[in-house]
C-alpha positions as CSV (number, residue, x, y, z in Angstrom):
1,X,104.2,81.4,94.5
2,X,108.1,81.6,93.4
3,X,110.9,81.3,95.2
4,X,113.4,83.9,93.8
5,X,116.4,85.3,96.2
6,X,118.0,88.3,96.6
7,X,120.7,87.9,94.1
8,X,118.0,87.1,91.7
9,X,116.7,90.7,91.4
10,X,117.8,92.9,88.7
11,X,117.9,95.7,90.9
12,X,119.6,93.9,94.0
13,X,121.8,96.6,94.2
14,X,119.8,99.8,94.3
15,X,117.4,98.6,97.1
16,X,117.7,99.5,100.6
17,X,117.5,96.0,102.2
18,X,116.9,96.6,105.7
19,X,113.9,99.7,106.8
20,X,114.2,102.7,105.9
21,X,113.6,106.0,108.0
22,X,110.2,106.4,106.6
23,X,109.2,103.2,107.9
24,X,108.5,102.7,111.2
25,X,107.6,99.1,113.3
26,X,105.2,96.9,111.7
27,X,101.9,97.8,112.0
28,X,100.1,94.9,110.8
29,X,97.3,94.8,108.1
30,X,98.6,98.5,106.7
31,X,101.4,96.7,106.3
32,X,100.5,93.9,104.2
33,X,98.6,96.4,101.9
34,X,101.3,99.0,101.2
35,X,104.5,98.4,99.3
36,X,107.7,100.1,99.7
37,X,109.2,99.7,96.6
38,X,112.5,101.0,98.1
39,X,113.0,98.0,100.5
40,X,114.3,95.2,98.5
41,X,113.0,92.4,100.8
42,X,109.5,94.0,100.3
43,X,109.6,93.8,96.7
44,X,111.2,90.6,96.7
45,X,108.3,89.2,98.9
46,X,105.6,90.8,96.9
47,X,107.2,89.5,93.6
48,X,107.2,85.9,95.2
49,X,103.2,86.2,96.1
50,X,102.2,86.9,93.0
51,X,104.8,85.2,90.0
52,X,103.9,81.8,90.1
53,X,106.4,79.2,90.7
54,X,107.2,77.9,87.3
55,X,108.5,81.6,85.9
56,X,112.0,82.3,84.9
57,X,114.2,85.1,86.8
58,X,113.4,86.7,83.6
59,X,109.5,87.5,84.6
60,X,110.9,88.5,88.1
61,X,113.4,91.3,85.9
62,X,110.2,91.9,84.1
63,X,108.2,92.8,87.0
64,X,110.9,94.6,89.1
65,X,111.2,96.7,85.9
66,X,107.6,97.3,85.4
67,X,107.0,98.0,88.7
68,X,109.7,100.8,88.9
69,X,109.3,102.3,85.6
70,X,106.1,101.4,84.8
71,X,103.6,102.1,87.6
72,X,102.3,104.6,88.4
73,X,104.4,106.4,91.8
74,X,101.5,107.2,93.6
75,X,100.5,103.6,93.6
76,X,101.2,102.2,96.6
77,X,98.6,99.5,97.4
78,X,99.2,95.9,96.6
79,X,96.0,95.7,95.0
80,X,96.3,98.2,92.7
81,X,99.7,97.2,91.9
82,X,99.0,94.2,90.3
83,X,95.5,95.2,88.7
84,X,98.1,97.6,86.6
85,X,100.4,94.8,86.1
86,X,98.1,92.4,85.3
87,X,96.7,94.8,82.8
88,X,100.0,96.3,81.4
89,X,102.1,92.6,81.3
């Protein structure tokens, strides 16, 4: 597990970093299965589960990058996430 920070992220700057109107009150396991690749501290947190702790902020860029240009939209389970980026890295 890594420990990158918000000013870390390439894309710092183009994520909404509080919920957005879409997204309503936690609703537990749905939650923790789903990303919202618009919320910055969702990505950030997902990135941090999976990129182990000894990566440079350049596999963080690499994965922000992937994950926004590279996989597929409709893709919005965790799981599924990283089986593409697993497969595509």
């Amino acid at each position: 597990m890594s420990n990158f920070k918000k000013n870390d992220m390439y894309y710092e700057e183009e994520y909404i970093w509080r919920r957005d109107k879409g997204d309503g009150p936690y609703t537990g396991k749905i939650d923790r299965d789903r990303l919202d690749r618009d919320e910055g501290y969702e990505v950030l947190d997902f990135a941090n589960a999976w990129l182990s702790d000894s990566v440079p902020v350049s596999s963080l860029h690499k994965f922000e990058k992937m994950l926004r240009n590279d996989v597929p939209s409709h893709e919005v389970m965790k799981t599924k996430i990283i089986a593409f980026i697993r497969d595509n890295w």
